[in-house]
C-alpha positions as CSV (number, residue, x, y, z in Angstrom):
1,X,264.2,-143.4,105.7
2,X,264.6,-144.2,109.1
3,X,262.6,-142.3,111.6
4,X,263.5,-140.1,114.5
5,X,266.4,-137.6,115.3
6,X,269.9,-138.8,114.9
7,X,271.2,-135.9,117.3
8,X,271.9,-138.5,119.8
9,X,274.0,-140.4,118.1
10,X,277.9,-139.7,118.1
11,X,280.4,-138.5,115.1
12,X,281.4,-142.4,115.2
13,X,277.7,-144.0,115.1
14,X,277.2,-141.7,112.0
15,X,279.8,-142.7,110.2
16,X,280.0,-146.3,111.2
17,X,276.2,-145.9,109.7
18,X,276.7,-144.0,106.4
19,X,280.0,-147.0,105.9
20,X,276.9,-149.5,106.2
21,X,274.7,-147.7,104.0
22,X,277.3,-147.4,101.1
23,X,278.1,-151.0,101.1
24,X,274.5,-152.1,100.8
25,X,274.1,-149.6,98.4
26,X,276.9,-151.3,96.6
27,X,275.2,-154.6,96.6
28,X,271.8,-153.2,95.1
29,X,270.0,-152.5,97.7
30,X,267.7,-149.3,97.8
31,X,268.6,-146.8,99.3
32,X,265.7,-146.1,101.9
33,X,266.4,-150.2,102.5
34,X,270.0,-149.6,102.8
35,X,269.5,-147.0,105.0
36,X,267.0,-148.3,107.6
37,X,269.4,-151.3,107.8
38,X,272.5,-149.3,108.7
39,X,271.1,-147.4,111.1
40,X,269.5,-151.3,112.6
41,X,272.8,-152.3,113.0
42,X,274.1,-149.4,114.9
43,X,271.0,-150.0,117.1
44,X,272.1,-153.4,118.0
45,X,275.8,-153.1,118.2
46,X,275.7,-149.8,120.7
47,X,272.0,-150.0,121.7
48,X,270.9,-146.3,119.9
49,X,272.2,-143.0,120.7
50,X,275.3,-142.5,123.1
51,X,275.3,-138.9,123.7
52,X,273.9,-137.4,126.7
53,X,270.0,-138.7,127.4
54,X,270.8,-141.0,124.5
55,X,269.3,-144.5,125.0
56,X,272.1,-146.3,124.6
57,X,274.2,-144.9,127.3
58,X,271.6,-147.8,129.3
59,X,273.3,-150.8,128.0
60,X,275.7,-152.4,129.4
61,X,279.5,-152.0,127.9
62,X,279.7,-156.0,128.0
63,X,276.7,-156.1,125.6
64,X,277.4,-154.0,123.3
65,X,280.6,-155.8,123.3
66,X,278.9,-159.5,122.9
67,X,276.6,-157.6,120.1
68,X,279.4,-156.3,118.1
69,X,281.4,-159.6,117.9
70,X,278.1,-161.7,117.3
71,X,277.3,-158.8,114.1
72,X,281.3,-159.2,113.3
73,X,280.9,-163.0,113.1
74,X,277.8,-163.1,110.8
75,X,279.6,-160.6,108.2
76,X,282.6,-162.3,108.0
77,X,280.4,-165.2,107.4
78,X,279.0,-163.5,104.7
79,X,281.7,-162.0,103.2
80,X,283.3,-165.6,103.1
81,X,280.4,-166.6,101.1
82,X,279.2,-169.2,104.1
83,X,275.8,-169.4,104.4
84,X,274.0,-168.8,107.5
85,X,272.9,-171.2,110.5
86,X,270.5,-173.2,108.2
87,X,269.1,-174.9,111.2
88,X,267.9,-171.9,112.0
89,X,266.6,-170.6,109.0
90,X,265.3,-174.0,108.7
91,X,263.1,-173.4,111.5
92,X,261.7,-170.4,111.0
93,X,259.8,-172.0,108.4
94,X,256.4,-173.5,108.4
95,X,256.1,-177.2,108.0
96,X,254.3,-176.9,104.3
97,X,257.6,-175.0,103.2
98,X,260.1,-177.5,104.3
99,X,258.2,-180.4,103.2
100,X,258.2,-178.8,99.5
101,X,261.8,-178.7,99.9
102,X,262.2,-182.2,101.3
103,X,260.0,-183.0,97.7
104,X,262.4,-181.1,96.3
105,X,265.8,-182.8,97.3
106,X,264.1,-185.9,97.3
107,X,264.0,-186.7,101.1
108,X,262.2,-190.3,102.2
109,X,259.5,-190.5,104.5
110,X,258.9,-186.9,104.5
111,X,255.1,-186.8,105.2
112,X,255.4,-188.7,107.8
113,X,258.2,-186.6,109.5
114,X,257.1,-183.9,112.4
115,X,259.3,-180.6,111.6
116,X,262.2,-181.4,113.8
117,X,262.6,-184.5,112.0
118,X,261.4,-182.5,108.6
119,X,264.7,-180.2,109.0
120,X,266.9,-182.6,110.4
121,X,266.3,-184.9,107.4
122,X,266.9,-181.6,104.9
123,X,270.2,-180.2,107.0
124,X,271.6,-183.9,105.9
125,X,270.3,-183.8,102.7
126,X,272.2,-180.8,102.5
């Protein structure tokens, strides 16, 4: 459950939320889960509550415009079953996990690569 008082938030962040909830419910996701992320990505598209003292009335239109079209990209990525920037996710990981998976795909030279070279070698390996 998500904390805090949702008075702040309009009719349109609630329902834009509770449309979010149900479709993670959809996909399996628990309900507390499914909850805390729908209310995380009203957060980050509008910046929290709009209504009068609400924090979001503090960022900028052009923000929450760049926000919503970045969140729009990523789930019409998903919905199109393409998987996400794997350089990135690539580098979130620590070097023992990406040389497992170098092991795993069968990548030469992998312990003597450095990590850049570690996940370029495994974005071509593909």
């Amino acid at each position: 459950m998500p904390l805090g008082s949702k008075a702040k938030y309009t009719a349109a962040q609630k329902r834009k939320a509770a449309r979010i909830e149900s479709s993670y419910e959809q996909k399996g996701v628990p309900e507390d889960e499914a909850q805390a992320r729908a209310w995380a990505t009203v957060n980050k598209q509008s910046g929290g509550g709009e209504k009068a003292g609400g924090s979001g009335q503090r960022k900028a239109p052009a923000k929450k415009a760049a926000d919503r079209h970045a969140s729009a990209k990523r789930a019409a990525a998903t919905r199109a079953g393409q998987p996400r920037n794997s350089r990135a996710s690539l580098g979130t990981q620590t070097k023992e996990s990406l040389l497992k998976e170098a092991r795993v795909k069968g990548v030469v030279g992998r312990s003597t690569m450095r990590k850049d070279q570690l996940i370029e070698a495994l974005h071509k390996a593909g």
